[in-house]
C-alpha positions as CSV (number, residue, x, y, z in Angstrom):
1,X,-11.3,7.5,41.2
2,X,-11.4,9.0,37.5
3,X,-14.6,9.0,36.2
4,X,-13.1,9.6,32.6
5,X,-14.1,6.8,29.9
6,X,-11.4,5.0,28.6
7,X,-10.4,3.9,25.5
8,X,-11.6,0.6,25.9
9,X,-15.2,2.1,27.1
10,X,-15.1,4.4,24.4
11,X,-14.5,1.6,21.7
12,X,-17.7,-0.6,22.9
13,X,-19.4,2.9,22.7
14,X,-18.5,4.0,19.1
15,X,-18.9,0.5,18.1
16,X,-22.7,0.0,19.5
17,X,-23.7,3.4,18.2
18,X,-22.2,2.3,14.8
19,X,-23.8,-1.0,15.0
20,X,-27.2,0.2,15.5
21,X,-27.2,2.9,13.9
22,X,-25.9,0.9,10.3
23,X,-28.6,-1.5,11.2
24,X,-31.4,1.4,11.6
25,X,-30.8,2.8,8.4
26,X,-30.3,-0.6,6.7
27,X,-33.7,-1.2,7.8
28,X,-35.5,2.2,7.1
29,X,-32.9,3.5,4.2
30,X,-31.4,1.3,2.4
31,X,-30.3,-2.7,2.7
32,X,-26.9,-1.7,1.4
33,X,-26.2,-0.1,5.3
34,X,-25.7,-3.6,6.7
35,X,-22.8,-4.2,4.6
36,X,-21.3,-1.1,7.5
37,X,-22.6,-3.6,10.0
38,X,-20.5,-6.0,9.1
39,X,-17.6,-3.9,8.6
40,X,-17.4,-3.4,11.8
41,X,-17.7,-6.5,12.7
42,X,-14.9,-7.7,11.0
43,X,-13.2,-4.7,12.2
44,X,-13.3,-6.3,15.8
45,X,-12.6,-9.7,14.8
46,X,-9.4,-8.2,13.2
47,X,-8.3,-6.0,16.1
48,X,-8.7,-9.3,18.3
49,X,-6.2,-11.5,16.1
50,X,-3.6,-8.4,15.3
51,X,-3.7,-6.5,19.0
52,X,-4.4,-3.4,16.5
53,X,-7.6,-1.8,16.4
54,X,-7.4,2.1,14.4
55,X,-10.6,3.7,16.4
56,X,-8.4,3.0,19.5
57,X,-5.5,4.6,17.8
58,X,-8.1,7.7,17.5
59,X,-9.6,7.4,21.0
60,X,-6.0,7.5,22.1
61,X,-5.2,10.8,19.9
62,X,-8.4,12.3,21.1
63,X,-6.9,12.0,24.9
64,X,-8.9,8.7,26.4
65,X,-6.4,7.5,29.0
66,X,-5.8,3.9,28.5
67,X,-6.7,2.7,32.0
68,X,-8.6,4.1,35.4
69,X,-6.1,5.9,37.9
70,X,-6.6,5.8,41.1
71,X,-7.1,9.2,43.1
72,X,-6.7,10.2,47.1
């Protein structure tokens, strides 16, 4: 089996590290960083109505396969 992330894994990653890390600095920097927080937010609420999401477009161009292929 390929143990490669794919694009789907790799969009809950980049969008949990952006999550906390807008909420970290919101807290410790600035308040303005949770306004990034909910960019995001509404980034994935609008990917789930249009079927078009533009970090996928960029996990795709940075060579995440789309699905798991089977191997043996």
């Amino acid at each position: 089996m390929d143990d490669r992330m794919t694009i789907d894994e790799g969009l809950r990653l980049v969008a949990g590290m952006f999550v906390m890390a807008s909420v970290a600095l919101g807290w410790w920097v600035h308040p303005g960083f949770f306004l990034f927080t909910a960019f995001v937010g509404a980034n994935l609420a609008q990917s789930a109505v249009t079927k078009w999401c533009p970090m996928m477009w960029l996990l795709k161009r940075a060579g995440l396969p789309a699905t798991r292929t089977a191997t043996g």
